[in-house]
C-alpha positions in Angstrom: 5.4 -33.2 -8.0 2.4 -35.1 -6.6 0.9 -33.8 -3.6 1.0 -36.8 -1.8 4.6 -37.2 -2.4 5.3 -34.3 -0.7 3.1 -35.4 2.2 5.2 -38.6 2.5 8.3 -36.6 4.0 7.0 -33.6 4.9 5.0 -33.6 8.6 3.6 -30.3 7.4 -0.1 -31.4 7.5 0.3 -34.6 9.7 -0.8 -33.6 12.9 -0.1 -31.2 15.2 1.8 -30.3 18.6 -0.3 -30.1 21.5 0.9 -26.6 23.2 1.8 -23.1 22.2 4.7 -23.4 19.9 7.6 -21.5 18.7 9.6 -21.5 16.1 12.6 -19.2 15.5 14.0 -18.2 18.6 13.6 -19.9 21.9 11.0 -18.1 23.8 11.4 -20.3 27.1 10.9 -17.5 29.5 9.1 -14.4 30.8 11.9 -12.9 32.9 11.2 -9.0 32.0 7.4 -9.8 33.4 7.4 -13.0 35.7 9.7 -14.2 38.7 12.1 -17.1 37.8 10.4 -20.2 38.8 12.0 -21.9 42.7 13.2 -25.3 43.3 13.4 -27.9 40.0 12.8 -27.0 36.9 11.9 -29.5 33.8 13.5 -28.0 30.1 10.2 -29.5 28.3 10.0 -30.0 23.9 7.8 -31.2 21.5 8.9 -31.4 17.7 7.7 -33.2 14.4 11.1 -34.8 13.2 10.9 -36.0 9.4 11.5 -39.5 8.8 15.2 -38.5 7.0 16.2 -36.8 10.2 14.9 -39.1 12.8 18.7 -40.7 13.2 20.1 -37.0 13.4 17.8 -36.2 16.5 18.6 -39.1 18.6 22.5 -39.3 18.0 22.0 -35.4 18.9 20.3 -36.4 22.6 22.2 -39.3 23.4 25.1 -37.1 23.1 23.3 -34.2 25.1 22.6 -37.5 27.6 26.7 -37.9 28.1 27.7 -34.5 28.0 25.1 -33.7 30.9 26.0 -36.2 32.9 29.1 -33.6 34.3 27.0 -30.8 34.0 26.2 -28.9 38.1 22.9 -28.9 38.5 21.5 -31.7 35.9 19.0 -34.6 37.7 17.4 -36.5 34.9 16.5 -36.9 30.9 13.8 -38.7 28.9 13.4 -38.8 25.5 9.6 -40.4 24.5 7.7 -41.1 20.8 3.8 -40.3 20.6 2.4 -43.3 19.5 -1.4 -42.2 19.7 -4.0 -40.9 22.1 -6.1 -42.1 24.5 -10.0 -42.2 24.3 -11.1 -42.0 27.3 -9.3 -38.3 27.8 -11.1 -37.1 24.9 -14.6 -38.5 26.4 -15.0 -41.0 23.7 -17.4 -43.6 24.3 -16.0 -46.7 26.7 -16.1 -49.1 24.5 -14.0 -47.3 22.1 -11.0 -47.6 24.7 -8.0 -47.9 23.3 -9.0 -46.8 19.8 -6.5 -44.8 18.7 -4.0 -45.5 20.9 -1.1 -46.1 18.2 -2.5 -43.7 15.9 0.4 -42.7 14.8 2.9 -45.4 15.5 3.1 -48.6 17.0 4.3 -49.4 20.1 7.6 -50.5 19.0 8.0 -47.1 17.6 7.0 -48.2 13.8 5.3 -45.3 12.0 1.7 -46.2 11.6 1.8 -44.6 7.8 4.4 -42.8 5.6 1.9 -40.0 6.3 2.8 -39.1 9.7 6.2 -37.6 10.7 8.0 -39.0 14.2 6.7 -37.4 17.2 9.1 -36.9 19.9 9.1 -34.9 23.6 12.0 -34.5 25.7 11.6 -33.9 29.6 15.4 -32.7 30.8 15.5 -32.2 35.0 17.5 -29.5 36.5 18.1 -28.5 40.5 17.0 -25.0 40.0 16.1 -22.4 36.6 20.1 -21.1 36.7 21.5 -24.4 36.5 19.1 -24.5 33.5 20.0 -21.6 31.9 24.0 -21.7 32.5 23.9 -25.6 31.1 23.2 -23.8 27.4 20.4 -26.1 26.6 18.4 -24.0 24.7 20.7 -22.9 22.5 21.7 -26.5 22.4 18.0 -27.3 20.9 19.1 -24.5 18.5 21.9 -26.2 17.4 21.3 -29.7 17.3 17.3 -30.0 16.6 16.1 -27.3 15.1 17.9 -27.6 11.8 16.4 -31.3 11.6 13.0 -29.6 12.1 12.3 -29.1 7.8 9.9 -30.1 5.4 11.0 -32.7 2.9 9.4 -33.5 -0.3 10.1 -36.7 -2.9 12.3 -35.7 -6.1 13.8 -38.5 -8.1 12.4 -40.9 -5.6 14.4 -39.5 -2.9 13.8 -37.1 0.0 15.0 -33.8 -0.4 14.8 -30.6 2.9 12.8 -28.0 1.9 12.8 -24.4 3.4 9.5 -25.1 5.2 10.4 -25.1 9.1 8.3 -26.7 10.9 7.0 -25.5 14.5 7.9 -27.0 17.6 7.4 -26.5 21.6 10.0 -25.5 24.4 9.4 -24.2 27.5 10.1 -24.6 31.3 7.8 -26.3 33.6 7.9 -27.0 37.3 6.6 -29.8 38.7 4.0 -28.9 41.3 4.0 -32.6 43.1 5.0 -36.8 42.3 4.0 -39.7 43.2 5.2 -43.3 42.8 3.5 -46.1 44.3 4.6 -46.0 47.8 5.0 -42.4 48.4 4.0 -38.9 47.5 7.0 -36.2 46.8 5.0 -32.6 47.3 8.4 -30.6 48.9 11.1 -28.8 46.5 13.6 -31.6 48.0 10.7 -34.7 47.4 10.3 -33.3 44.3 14.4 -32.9 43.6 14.9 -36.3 44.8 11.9 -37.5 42.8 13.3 -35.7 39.9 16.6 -37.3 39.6 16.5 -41.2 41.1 12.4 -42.3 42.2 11.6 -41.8 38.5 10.6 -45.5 36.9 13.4 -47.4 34.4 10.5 -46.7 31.3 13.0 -48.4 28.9 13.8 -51.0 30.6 10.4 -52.1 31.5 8.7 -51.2 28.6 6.7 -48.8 29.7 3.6 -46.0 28.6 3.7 -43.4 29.9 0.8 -40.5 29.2 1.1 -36.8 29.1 -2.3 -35.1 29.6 -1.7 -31.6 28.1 -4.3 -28.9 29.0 -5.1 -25.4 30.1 -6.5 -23.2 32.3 -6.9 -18.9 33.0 -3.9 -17.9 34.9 -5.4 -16.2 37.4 -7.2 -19.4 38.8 -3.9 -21.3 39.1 -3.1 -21.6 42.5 -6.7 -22.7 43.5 -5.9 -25.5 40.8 -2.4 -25.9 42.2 -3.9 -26.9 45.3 -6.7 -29.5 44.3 -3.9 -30.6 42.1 -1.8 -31.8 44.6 -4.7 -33.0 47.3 -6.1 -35.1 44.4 -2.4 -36.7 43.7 -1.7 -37.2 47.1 -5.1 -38.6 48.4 -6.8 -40.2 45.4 -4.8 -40.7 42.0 -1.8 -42.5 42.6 -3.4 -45.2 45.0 -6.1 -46.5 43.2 -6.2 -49.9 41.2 -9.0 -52.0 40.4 -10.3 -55.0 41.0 -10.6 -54.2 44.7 -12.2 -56.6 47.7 -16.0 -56.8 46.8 -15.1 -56.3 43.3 -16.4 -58.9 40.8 -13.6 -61.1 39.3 -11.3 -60.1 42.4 -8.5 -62.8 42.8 -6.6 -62.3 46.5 -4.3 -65.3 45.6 -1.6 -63.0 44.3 0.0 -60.6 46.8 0.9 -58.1 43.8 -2.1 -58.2 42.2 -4.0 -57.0 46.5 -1.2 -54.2 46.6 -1.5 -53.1 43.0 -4.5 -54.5 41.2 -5.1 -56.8 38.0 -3.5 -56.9 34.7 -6.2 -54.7 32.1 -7.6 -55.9 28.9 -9.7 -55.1 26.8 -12.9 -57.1 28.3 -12.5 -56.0 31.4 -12.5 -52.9 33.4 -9.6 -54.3 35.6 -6.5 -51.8 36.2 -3.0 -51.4 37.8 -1.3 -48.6 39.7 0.7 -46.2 37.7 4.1 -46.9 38.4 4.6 -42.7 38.4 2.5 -39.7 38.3 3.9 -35.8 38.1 2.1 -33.1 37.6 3.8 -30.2 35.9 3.0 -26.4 35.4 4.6 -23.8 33.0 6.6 -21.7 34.7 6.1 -18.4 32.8 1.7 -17.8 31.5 1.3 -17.7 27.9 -0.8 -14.4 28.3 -3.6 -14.7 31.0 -3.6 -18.7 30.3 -1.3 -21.4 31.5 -0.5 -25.0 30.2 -0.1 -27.9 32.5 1.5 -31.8 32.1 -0.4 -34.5 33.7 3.0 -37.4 33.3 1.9 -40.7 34.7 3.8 -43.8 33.7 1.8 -47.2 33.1 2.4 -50.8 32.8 0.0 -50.8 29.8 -2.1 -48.3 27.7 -5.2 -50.4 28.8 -4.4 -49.9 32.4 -4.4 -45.8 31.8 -7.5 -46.2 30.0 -9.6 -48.8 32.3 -8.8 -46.1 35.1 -11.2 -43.8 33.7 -14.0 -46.3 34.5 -13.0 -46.4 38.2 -15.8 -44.0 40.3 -12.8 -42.6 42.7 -11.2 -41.3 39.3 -14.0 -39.9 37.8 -14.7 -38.1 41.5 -10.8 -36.7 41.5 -10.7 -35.8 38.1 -14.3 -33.7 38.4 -12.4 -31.5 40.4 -9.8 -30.7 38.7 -11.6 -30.6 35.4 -13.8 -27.4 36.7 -10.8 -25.5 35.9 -9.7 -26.8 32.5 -10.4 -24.7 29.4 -11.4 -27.5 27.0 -10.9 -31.3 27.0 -7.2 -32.2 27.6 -5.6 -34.4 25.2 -3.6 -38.1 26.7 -0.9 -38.6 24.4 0.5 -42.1 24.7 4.3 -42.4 24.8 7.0 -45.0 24.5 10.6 -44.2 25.9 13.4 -44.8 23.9 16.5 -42.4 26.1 16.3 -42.2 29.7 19.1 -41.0 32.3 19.0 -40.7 35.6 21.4 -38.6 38.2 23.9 -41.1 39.6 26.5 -39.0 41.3 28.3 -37.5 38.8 27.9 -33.5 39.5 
């Protein structure tokens, strides 16, 4: 067999995932070393899905969708495709925004080559790490994804699963503070009722949304927790761009003076995200810890024109001190989303 057939199917080579992964068993928690988390807890994946399983994996969570809507303790679910990465987050050059923002698909969820397997995440919400744990989702994943997770290789111009398991990404995150564009959620109970209704209709709307994954020691995390959540509440999730003085600045639409002006490509305009959450791994992977940055953006050219604004730059400075390396800015598209309506 050619190499490259093998290639076609297989989302061996095609990129990686973005945190610590796992692979056999689901090593979600730390319980023999580390307190259970408090308050809401987020059930977070990342998997490679081959192109031959990609229908498996989402008749799998849209059934996990229904059968958690009468589950105690369940808030929320979204189910998002990496299309690419942003630019700016890596510290390319400005001009180069945008560059290889649908890297690896486009944003109607096309696959950019038959190179590249479909990258998916998952986000599940729960009230608290027991309702987690006694709703059986992990062994759920077990179940239901995992067996999709395989190598496949071209034989007889078909796809055929190989033994080759391919790694993936669970774990359990809390989210340390939200903010839409009115309001700031920074309590357990914001954060709950941020969790399961303030979160933005992504589907509907057609949103991005951006997941900056990074790093930092353990031991520094509650000095970072802390700039963290002054940052979101004080700086991020308010600013837009143009503003009054600005050049280009149009006051004749109300929308545009509350939340700024559509971004393209030639400009350096930007609107509000419509969310921002910050989320930390509950349990440290050794003396290290991996933190989410989820904002959700009317455009990928809004995310990316906010890294040209000074107040950004400032707010990020500071939380940047802390980081291990560069983060990475996936961009995602939404294609499952559920929201708490009553039900439990």
């Amino acid at each position: 067999m050619q190499r490259r057939k093998f290639l076609q199917l297989s989302g061996v080579t095609s990129g990686s995932l973005l945190l610590g992964v796992t692979s056999a068993t689901a090593a979600t928690d730390s319980t023999t070393k580390y307190p259970d988390p408090e308050g809401p807890v987020t059930y977070y994946t990342e998997m490679r899905v081959p192109p031959p399983e990609k229908q498996n994996v989402i008749d799998a969570v849209n059934t996990l969708k229904t059968d958690l809507q009468s589950t105690a303790g369940y808030l929320s679910l979204s189910f998002k495709q990496t299309i690419g990465e942003s630019t700016m987050g890596r510290g390319y050059p400005n001009e180069r925004k945008g560059w290889i923002a649908e890297g690896y698909a486009k944003t109607d969820g096309t696959l950019a080559s038959n190179k590249v397997p479909y990258f998916y995440v998952m986000f599940v919400r729960f009230d608290s790490y027991a309702d987690l744990k006694i709703s059986g989702i992990q062994q759920w994943f077990q179940d239901n994804i995992v067996p999709s997770l395989f190598a496949y290789k071209v034989e007889n111009g078909a796809p055929v699963k190989t033994p080759i398991a391919l790694d993936y990404h669970e774990g359990v995150y809390t989210t340390v503070g939200a903010a839409d564009r009115e309001n700031g959620y920074m309590t357990q109970e914001e954060i709950r009722t941020y969790l399961s209704s303030k979160q933005v209709d992504e589907v509907s709307l057609g949103c991005v949304s951006v997941n900056n994954h990074y790093m930092i020691m353990d031991e520094t995390h509650q000095a970072h927790y802390d700039a963290l959540r002054a940052n979101l509440d004080s700086n991020t999730r308010s600013i837009f761009r143009p503003i009054e003085g600005d050049a280009g600045y149009d006051a004749s639409n109300p929308d545009w003076v509350a939340n700024g002006q559509p971004a393209a490509e030639n400009n350096s305009f930007f609107r509000k995200a419509y969310t921002r959450e910050i989320l930390q791994n509950a349990f440290p992977s050794g003396d290290k810890r991996n933190y989410l940055m989820h904002g959700t953006w009317e455009t990928i050219m809004d995310h990316e024109n906010s890294h040209l604004d000074p107040r950004f730059t400032a707010g990020a400075g500071k939380i940047k001190a802390y980081m291990l390396a560069l983060p990475v800015e996936p961009f995602y598209i939404t294609h499952i989303q559920d929201r708490y309506v009553g039900q439990n």
